[in-house]
C-alpha positions as CSV (number, residue, x, y, z in Angstrom):
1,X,-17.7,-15.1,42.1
2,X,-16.2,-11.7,42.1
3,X,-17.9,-9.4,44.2
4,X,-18.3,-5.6,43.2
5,X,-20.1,-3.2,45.4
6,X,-20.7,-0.1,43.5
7,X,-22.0,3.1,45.2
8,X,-25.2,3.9,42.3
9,X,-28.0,2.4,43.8
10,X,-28.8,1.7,40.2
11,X,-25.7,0.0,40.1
12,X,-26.4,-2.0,43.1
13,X,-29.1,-3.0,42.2
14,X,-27.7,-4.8,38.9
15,X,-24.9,-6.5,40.9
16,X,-27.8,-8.0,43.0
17,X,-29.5,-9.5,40.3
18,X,-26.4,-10.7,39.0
19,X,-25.4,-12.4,42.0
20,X,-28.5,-14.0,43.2
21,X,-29.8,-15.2,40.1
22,X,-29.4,-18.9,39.0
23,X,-31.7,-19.0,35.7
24,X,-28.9,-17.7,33.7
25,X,-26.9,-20.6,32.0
26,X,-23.3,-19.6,32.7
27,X,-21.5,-17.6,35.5
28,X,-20.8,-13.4,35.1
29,X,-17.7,-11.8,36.8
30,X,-18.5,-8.3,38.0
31,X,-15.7,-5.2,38.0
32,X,-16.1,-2.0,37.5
33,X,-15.0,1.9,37.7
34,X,-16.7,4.5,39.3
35,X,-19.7,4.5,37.4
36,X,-19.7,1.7,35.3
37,X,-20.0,-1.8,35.7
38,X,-18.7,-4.5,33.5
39,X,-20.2,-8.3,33.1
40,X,-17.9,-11.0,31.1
41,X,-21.0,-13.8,30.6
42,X,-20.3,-17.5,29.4
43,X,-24.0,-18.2,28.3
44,X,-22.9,-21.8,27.0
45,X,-20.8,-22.8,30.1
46,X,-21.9,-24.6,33.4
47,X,-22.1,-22.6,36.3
48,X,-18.7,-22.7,37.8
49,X,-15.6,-20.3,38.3
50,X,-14.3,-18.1,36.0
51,X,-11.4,-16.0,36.8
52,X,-9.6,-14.2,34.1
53,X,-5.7,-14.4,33.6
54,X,-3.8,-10.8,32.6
55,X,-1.0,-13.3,31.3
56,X,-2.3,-14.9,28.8
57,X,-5.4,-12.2,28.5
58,X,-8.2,-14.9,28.6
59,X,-10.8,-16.4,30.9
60,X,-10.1,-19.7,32.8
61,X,-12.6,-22.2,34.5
62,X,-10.8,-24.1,37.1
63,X,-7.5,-23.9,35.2
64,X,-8.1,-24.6,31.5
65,X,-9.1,-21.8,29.1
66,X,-12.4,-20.8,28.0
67,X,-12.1,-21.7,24.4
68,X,-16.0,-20.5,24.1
69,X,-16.0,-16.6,23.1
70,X,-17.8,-14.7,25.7
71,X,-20.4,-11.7,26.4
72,X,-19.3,-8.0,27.5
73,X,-21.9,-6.2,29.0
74,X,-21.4,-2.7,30.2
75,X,-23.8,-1.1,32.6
76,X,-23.2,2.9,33.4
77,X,-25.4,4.0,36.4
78,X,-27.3,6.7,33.7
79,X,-28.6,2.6,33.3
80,X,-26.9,3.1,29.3
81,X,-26.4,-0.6,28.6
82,X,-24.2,-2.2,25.8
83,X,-23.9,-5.9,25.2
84,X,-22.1,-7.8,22.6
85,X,-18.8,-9.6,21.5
86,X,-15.1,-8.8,20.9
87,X,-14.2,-5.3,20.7
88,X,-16.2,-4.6,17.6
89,X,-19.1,-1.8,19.6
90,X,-20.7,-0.8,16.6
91,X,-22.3,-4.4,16.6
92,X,-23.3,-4.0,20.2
93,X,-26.8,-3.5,21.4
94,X,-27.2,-0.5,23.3
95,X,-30.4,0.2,24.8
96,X,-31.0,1.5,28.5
97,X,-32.6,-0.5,31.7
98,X,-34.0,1.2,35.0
99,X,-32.9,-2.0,37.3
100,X,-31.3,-4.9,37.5
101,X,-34.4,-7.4,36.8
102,X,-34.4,-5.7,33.2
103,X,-30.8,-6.5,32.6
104,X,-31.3,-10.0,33.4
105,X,-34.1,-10.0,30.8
106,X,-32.0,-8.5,28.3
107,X,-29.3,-10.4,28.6
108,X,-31.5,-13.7,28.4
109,X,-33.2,-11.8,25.3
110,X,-30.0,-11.6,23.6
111,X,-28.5,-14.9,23.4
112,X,-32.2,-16.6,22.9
113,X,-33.7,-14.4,20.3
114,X,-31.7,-14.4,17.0
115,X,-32.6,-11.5,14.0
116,X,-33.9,-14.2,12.2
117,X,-36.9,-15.0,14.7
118,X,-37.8,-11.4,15.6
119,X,-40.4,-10.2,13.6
120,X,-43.6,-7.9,13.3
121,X,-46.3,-9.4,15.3
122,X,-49.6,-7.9,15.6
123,X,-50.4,-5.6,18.1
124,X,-53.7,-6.0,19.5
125,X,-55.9,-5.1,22.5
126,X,-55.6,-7.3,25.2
127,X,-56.8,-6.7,29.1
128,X,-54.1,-5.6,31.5
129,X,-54.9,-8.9,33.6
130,X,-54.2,-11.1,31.0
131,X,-50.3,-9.5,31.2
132,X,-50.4,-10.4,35.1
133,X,-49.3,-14.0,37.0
134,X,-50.5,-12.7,40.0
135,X,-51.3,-9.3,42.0
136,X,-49.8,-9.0,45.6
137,X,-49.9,-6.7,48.4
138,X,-46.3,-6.2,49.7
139,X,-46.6,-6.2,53.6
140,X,-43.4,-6.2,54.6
141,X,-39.5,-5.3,53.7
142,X,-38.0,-4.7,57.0
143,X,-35.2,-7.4,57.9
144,X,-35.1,-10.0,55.4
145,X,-36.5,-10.6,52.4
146,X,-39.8,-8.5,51.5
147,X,-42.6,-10.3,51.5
148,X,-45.6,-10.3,49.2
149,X,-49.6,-11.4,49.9
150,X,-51.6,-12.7,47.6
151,X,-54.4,-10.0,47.2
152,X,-57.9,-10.7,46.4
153,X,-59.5,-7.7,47.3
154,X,-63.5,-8.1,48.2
155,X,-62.4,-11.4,50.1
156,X,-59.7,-9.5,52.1
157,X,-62.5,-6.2,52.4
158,X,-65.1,-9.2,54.1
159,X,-63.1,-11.0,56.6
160,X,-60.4,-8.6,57.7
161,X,-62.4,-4.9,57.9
162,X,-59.9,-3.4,60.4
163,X,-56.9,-4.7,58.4
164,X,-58.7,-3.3,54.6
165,X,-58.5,0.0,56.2
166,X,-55.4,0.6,56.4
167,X,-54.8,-0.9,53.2
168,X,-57.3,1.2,51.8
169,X,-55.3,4.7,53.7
170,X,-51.9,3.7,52.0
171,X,-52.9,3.0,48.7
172,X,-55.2,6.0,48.2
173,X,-52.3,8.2,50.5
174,X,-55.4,8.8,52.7
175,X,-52.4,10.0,55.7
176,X,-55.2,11.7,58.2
177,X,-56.5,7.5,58.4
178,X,-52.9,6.6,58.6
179,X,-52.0,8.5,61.3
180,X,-55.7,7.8,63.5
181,X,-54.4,4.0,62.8
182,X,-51.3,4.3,64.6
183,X,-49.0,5.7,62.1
184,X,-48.0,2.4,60.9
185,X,-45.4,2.1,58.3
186,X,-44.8,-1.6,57.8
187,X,-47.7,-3.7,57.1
188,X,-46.0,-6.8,58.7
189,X,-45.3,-5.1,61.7
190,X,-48.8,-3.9,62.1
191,X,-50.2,-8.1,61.7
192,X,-47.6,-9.5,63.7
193,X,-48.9,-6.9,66.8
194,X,-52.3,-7.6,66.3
195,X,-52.0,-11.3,66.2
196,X,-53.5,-11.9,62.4
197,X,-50.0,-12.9,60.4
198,X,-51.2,-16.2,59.8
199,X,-55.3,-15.1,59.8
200,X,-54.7,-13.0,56.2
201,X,-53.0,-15.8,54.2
202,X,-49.4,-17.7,53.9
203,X,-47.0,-15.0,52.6
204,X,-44.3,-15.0,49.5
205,X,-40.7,-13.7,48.8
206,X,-41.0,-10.8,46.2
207,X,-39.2,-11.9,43.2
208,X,-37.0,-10.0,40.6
209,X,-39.0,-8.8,38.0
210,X,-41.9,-8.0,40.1
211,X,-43.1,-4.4,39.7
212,X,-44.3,-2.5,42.7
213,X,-47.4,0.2,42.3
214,X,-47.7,2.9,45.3
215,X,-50.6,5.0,45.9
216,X,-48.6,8.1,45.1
217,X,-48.5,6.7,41.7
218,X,-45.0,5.8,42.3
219,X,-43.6,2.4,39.8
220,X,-40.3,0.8,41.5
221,X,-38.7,-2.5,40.9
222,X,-38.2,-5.4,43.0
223,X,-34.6,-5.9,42.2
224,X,-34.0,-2.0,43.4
225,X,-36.0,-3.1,46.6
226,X,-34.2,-6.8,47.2
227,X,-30.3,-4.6,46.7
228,X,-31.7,-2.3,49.1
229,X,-31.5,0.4,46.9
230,X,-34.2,1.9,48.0
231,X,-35.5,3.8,51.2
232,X,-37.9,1.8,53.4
233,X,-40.3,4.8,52.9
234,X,-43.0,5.1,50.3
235,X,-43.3,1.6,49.5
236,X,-45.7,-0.8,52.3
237,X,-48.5,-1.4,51.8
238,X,-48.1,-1.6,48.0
239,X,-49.2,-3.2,45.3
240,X,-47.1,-5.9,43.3
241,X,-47.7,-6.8,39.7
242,X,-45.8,-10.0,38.8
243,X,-46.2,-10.2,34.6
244,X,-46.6,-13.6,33.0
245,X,-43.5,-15.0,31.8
246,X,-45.2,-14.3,27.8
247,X,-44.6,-10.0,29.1
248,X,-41.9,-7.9,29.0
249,X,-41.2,-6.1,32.0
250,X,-39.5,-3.4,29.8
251,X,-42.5,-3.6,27.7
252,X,-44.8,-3.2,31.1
253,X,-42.9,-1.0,32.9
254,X,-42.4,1.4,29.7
255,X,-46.6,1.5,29.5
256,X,-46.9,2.2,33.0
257,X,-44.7,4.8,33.3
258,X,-44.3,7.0,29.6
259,X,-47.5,6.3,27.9
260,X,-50.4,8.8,27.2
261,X,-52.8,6.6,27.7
262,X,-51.4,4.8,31.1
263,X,-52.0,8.6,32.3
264,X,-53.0,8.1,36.1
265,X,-53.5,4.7,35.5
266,X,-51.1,3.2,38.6
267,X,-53.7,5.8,41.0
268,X,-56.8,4.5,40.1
269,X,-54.9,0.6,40.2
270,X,-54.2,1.4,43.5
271,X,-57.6,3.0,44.7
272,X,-59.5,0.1,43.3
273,X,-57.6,-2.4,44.8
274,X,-61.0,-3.9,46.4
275,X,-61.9,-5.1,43.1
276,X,-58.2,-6.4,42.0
277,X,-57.2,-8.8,40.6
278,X,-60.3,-9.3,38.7
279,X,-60.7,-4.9,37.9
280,X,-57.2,-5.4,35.7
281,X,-59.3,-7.6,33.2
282,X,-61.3,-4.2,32.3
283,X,-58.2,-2.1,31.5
284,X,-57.4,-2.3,27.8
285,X,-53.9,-2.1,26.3
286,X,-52.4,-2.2,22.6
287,X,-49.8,-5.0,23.0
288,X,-47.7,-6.6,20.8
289,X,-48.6,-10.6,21.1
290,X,-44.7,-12.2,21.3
291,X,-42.4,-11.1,24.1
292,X,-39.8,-10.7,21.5
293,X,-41.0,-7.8,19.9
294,X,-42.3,-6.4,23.3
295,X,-38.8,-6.1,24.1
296,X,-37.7,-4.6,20.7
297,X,-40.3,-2.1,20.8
298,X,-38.9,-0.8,24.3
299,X,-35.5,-1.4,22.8
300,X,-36.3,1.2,19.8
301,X,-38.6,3.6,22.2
302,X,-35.7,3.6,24.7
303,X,-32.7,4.7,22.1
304,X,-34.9,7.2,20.8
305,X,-35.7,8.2,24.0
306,X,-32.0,8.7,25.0
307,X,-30.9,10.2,21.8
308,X,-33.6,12.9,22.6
309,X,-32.4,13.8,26.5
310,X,-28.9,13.8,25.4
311,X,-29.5,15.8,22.3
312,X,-31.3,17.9,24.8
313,X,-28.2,17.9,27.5
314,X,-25.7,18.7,24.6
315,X,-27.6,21.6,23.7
316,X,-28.1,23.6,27.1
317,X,-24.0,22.9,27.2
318,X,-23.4,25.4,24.3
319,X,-21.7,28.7,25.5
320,X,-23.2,31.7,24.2
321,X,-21.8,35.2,23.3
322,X,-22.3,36.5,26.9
323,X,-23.5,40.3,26.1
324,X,-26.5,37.9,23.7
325,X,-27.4,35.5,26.0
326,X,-30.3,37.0,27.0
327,X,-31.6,37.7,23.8
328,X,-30.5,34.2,22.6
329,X,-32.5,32.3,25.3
330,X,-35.8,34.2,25.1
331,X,-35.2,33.4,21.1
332,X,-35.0,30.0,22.3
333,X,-38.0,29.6,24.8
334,X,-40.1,31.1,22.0
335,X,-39.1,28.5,19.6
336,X,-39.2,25.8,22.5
337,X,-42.9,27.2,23.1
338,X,-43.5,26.7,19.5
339,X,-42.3,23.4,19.1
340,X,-44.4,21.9,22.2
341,X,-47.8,23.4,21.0
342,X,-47.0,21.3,18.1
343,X,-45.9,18.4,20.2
344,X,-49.1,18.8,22.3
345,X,-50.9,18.2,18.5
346,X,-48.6,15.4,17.6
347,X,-49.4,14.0,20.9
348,X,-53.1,14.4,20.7
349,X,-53.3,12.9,17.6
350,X,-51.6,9.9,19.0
351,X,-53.7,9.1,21.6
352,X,-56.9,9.6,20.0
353,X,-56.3,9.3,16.0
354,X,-58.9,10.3,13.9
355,X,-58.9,8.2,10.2
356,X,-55.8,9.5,7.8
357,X,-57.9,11.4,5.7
358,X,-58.6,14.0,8.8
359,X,-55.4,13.5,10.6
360,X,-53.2,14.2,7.0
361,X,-54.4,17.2,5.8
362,X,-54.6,18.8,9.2
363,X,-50.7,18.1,9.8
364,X,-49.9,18.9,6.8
365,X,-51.8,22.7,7.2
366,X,-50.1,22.5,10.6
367,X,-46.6,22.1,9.6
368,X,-46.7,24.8,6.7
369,X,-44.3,27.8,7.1
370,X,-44.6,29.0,3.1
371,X,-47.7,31.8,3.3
372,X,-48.5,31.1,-0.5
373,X,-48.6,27.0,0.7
374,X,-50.1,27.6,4.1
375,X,-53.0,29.4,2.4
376,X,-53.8,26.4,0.2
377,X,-53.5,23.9,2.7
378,X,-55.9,26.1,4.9
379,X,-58.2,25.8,1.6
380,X,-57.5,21.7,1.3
381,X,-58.3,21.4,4.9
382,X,-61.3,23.0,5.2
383,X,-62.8,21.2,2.0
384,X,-61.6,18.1,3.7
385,X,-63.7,19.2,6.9
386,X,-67.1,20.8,5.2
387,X,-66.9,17.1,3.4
388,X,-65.8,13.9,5.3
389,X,-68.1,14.3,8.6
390,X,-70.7,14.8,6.3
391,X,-69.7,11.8,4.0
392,X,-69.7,9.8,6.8
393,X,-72.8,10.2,7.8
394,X,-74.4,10.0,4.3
395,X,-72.7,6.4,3.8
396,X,-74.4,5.0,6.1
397,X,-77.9,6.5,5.4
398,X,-77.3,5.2,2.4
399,X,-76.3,1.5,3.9
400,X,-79.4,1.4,5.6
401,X,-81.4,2.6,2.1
402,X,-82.4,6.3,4.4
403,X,-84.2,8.5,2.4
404,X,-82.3,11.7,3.4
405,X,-78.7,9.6,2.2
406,X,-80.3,9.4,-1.2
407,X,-81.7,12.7,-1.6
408,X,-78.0,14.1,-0.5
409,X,-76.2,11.9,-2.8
410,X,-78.4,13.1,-5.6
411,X,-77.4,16.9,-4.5
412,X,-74.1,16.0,-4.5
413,X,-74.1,14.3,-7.9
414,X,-75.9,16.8,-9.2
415,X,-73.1,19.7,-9.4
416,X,-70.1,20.1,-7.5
417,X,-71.1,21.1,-4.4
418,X,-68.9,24.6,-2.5
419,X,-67.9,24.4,0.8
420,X,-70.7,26.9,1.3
421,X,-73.1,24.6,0.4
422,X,-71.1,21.1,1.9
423,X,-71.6,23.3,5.1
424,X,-75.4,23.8,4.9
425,X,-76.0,20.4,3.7
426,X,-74.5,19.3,7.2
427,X,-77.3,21.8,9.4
428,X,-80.0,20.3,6.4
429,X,-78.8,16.8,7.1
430,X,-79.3,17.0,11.0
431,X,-82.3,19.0,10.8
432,X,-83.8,16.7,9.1
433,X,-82.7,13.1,10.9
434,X,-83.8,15.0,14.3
435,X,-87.2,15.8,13.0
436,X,-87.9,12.2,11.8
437,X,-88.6,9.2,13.6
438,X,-85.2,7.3,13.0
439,X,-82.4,9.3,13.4
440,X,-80.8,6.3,11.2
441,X,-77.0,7.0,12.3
442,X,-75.8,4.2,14.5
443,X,-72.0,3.7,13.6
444,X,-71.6,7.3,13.5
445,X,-74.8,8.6,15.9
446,X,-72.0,11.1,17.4
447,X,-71.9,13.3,14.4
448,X,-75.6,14.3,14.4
449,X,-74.3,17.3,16.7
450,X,-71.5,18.0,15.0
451,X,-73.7,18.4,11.6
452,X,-76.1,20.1,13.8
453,X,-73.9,22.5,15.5
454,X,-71.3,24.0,13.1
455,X,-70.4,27.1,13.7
456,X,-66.6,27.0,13.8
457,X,-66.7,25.4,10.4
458,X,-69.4,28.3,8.8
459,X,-66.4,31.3,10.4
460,X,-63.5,29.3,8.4
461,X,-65.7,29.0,5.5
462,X,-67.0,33.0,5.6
463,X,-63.0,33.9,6.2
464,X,-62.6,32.1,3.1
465,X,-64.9,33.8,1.4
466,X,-63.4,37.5,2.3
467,X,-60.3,36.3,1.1
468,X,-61.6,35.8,-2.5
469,X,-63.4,38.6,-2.5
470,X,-63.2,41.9,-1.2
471,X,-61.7,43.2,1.1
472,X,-59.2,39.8,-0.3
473,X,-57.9,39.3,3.3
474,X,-55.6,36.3,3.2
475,X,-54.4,36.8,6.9
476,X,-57.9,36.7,8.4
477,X,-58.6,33.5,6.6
478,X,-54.9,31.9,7.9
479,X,-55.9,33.7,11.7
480,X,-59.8,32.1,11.7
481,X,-58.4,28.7,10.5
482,X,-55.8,29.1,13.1
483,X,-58.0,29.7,15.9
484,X,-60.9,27.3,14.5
485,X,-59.3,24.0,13.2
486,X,-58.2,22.7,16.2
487,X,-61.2,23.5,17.8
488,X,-63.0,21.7,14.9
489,X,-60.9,18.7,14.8
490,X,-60.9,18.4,19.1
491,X,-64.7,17.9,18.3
492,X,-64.3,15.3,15.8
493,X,-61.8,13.6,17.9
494,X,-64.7,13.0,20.4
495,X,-67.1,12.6,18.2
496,X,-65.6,9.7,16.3
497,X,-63.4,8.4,19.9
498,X,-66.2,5.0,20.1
499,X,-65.0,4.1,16.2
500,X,-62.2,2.4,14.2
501,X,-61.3,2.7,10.2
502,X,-60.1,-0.2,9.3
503,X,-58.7,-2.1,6.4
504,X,-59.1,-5.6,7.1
505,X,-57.0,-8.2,5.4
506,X,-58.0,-11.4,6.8
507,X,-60.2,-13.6,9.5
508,X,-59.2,-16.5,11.3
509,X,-60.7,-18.9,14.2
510,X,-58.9,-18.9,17.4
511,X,-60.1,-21.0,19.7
512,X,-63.9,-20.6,18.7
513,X,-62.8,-17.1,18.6
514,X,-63.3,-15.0,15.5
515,X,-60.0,-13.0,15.1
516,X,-59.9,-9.6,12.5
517,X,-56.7,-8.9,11.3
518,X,-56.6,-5.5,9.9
519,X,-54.6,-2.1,9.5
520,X,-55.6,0.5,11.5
521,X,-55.8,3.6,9.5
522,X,-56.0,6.3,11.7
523,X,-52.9,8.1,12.4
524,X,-50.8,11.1,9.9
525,X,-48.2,8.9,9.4
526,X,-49.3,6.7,6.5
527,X,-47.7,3.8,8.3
528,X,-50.6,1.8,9.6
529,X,-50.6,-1.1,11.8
530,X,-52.0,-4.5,11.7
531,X,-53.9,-5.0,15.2
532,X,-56.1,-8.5,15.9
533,X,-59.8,-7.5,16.9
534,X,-62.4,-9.8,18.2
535,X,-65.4,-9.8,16.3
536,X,-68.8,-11.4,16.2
537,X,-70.4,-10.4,12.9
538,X,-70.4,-12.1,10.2
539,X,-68.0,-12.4,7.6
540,X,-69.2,-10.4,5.0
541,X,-69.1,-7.4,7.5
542,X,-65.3,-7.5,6.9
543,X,-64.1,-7.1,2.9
544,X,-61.0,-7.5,2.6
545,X,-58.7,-4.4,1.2
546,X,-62.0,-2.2,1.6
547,X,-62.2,0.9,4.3
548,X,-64.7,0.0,7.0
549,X,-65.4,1.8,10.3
550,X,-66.4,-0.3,13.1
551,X,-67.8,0.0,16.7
552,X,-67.0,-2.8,19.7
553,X,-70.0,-2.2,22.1
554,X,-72.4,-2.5,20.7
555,X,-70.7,-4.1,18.0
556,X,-71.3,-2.3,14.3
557,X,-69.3,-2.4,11.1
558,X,-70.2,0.0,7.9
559,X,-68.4,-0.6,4.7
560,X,-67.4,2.7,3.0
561,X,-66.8,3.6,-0.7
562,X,-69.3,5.6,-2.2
563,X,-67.8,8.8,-0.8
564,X,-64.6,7.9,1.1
565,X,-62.3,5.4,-0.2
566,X,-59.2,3.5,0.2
567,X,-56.9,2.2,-2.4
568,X,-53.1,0.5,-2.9
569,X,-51.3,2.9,-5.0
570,X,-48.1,0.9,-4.6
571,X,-47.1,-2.3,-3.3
572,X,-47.1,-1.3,0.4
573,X,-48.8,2.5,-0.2
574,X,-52.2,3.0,0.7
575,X,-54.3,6.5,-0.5
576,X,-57.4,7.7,0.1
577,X,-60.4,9.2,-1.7
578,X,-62.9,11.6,-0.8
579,X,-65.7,12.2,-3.6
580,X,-65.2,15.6,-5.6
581,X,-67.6,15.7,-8.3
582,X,-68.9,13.2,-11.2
583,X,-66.8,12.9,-14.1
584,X,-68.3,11.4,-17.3
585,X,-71.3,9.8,-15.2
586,X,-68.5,8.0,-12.7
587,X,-67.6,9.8,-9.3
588,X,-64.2,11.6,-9.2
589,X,-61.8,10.9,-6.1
590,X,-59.4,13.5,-4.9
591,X,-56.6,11.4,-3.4
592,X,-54.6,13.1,-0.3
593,X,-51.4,12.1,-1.1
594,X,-51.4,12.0,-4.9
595,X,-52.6,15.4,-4.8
């Protein structure tokens, strides 16, 4: 095989896995430019030689002609990845990979996943340890391969003490221990002077596609590691993570390293590495359950991803009119400024949605630049906020046949209630539960104090009502709601953190395992997910098509409808309800988006 030797370390690191790898079916020839490398790949061939001829402008395997049509692959060290057939690029697939060991799984991706098969699995919760083969400690990388040890960490804590310190130094970057031990820097090193190589456990290679935690909070690949790509420094001891062959590494590394909720995550990995590998069972993550659409979820964050940076890049290229440029690029920060606050939000609201019918008409204020609009989506919000913790709460007095849910319903029947009075009814409500010898909330026990405690709600609701009366002051209502609504929805967001709103749609036995399929329902987007839940109550707990909330530990489900409701408006359109008033002795719905 054709060797190429590139000078990226990116690069390098891809023409290591190319080489060394023998899972692939047929042979790659490697060439390149400066900066870009290019793979011809004969997936249906035998391993063999493959040269290609400029005369005839085709591939040869010892000396006849590769009838077979191969792959092009084209690799530039920004890690920008095409792959495809014949000349035709629009057809390509073009995503980006950080090493070589995710090109290798791309490539096998490709040519063993066709459209056909790659669908929409569920995405469900599953325990970071079911992800992960195996955790080792890496010990060594000087000459040679790097070697990994199997870590087990309360076994390793008992019987080698001296040995868990400085384990324990490197991974939490405790350097004052590091340097009273000697300074060591290689792991290996440290148990070949002390005698205990073969005391600790029999060692392994570290393997492409392993993923390699530091206590720094640092995420490196293998492959990067095996090319010797990367400095010596900064990586033993370390943790390795070697994913089940069911996980994307794209998928895994992706988590690790962008999402919101992996925040930190690799730090406290490492610092409770006396607990691993058992501790990665108690770390939750929302996974999609086939490989396949792991990878075509990276696929899809990744181009949007890049189409964002460069977007980005292309923009701080511009020239400006020089004598302007000053004034141009404070314009610019300002609106840059603008745009993350919002992000922030977006971002917020992503990692801990609250149900649609809070998160929708709070973007929706949010995003308003019309004053005439902003004002009445100022006014639709705060309805929506005097009435849905409150409506919460009641439905499930009212499931449990509580006095204080009846005597509200009546109220609320009775007339249509303000937001004046919607906001008293929450103090009355509160006062009332806390004075009695049930509090009767369990699903939603975290709203008592919000009912109780109020008073960012009662200043939107007093703006409001100066701005329909005198002195009429429309930008005091649109600075209070400004000022209060996140503040009132940050509360909610904690306040409901513990509980879903689902949608269920079916149930199903796994195993002796009773699996909920159901769309989630909290996000602004009005594009709700199916996820796969254990549950343990019984089936009735779970109508179908009907909005329920529902708490894991301990486990609660509360099926709404008398106040807050769900409905199909079209075939794949779902709307929601929150009661208004009675109508001809039937309650009346305002629905959020047919509004």
């Amino acid at each position: 095989m054709k060797v190429f030797n590139p000078e990226s370390q990116f690069l390098l690191s891809v023409a290591h896995a190319i080489q060394s790898i023998d899972r692939l079916a047929g042979p790659a020839i490697l060439g390149g430019i400066r900066g870009q490398l290019s793979i011809a790949w004969f997936p249906s061939l035998p391993q063999g030689i493959v040269q290609y001829d400029e005369a005839s402008r085709c591939w040869h395997q010892e000396g006849e002609p590769c009838a077979d049509e191969n792959i092009m692959l084209r690799i530039s060290d920004d890690g920008w990845t095409s792959i495809g057939p014949g000349d035709d690029f629009d057809s390509w697939l073009a995503t980006s990979v950080n090493a070589g060991d995710e090109l290798l799984e791309l490539m096998e991706f490709y040519v063993s996943v066709s459209a056909a098969k790659i669908g929409s699995s569920s995405i469900s919760a599953r325990p970071l340890g079911n992800l992960i083969e195996e955790v080792y400690l890496l010990i060594s990388q000087g000459q040679g391969h790097p070697k990994v040890l199997p870590l087990h960490g309360q076994q390793l804590t008992k019987e080698h003490p001296e040995f868990a310190v400085l384990v324990d130094a490197w991974l939490t970057a405790d350097w004052d221990t590091i340097v009273d031990q000697g300074g060591h820097w290689d792991l290996g090193a440290w148990l070949e002077e002390k005698g205990m190589t073969e005391a600790v456990g029999s060692t392994e290679n570290l393997r492409l596609g392993d993923l390699i935690l530091s206590g720094d909070g640092g995420i490196r690949y293998a492959g990067m590691m095996m090319a010797g790509a990367e400095s010596d420094l900064g990586f033993t001891p370390a943790l390795v993570l070697r994913p089940r062959a069911d996980v994307s590494l794209m998928w895994l590394s992706d988590y690790l390293m962008h999402a919101a909720e992996a925040d930190g995550l690799v730090e406290r990995i490492c610092k409770g590495w006396k607990y691993l590998p058992k501790g990665l069972t108690k770390i939750q993550v929302m996974c999609p359950s086939k490989k396949s659409d792991q990878i075509v979820n990276s696929i899809e964050r990744r181009t949007a991803r890049g189409a964002y940076l460069n977007y980005l890049k292309a923009a701080m290229r511009m020239r400006e009119p020089f004598n302007q440029m000053a004034t141009i690029y404070q314009k610019r920060t300002r609106a840059a400024k603008g745009l993350h606050t919002e992000l922030l939000d977006d971002l917020e609201a992503m990692q801990h949605p609250l149900p649609f019918f809070l998160e929708y008409p709070y973007r929706a204020y949010r995003r308003e630049d019309d004053h005439i609009r902003k004002i009445r989506m100022g006014q639709r919000l705060l309805g929506i906020l005097c009435k849905v913790p409150l409506y919460l709460a009641v439905e499930e007095l009212l499931s449990t046949g509580h006095p204080v849910g009846q005597e509200v319903l009546g109220k609320l029947k009775t007339s249509p209630p303000s937001d004046g009075t919607l906001a008293r009814l929450h103090k009355e409500v509160a006062d009332k539960l806390d004075s009695g010898e049930e509090q009767g909330l369990s699903v939603f026990r975290e709203l008592l104090p919000v009912l109780a405690d109020n008073g960012p709600l009662l200043k939107v609701v007093n703006a409001r009502n100066r701005m329909h009366h005198e002195p009429y002051d429309e930008d005091g209502f649109l600075k209070i709601v400004a000022e209060q609504a996140p503040r009132i929805m940050d509360i909610l967001r904690n306040a409901l953190r513990e509980t879903r709103f689902l949608v269920p749609t079916h149930l199903k036995n796994v195993a002796g395992e009773t699996i909920l399929t159901a769309e989630d329902v909290c996000n602004s987007e009005a594009y709700f997910r199916s996820i796969d839940l254990k549950v343990s109550l019984a089936l009735y707990e779970f109508p179908a098509g009907q909005l329920i909330a529902w708490r894991e530990s301990p486990e609660r489900s509360l099926t709404l409808g008398q106040l807050v409701t769900a409905t199909m408006v079209a075939q794949q359109s779902r709307d929601f309800g929150v009661f208004d008033r009675m109508e001809s002795n039937k309650p009346h719905f305002i629905f959020l988006r047919s509004e």
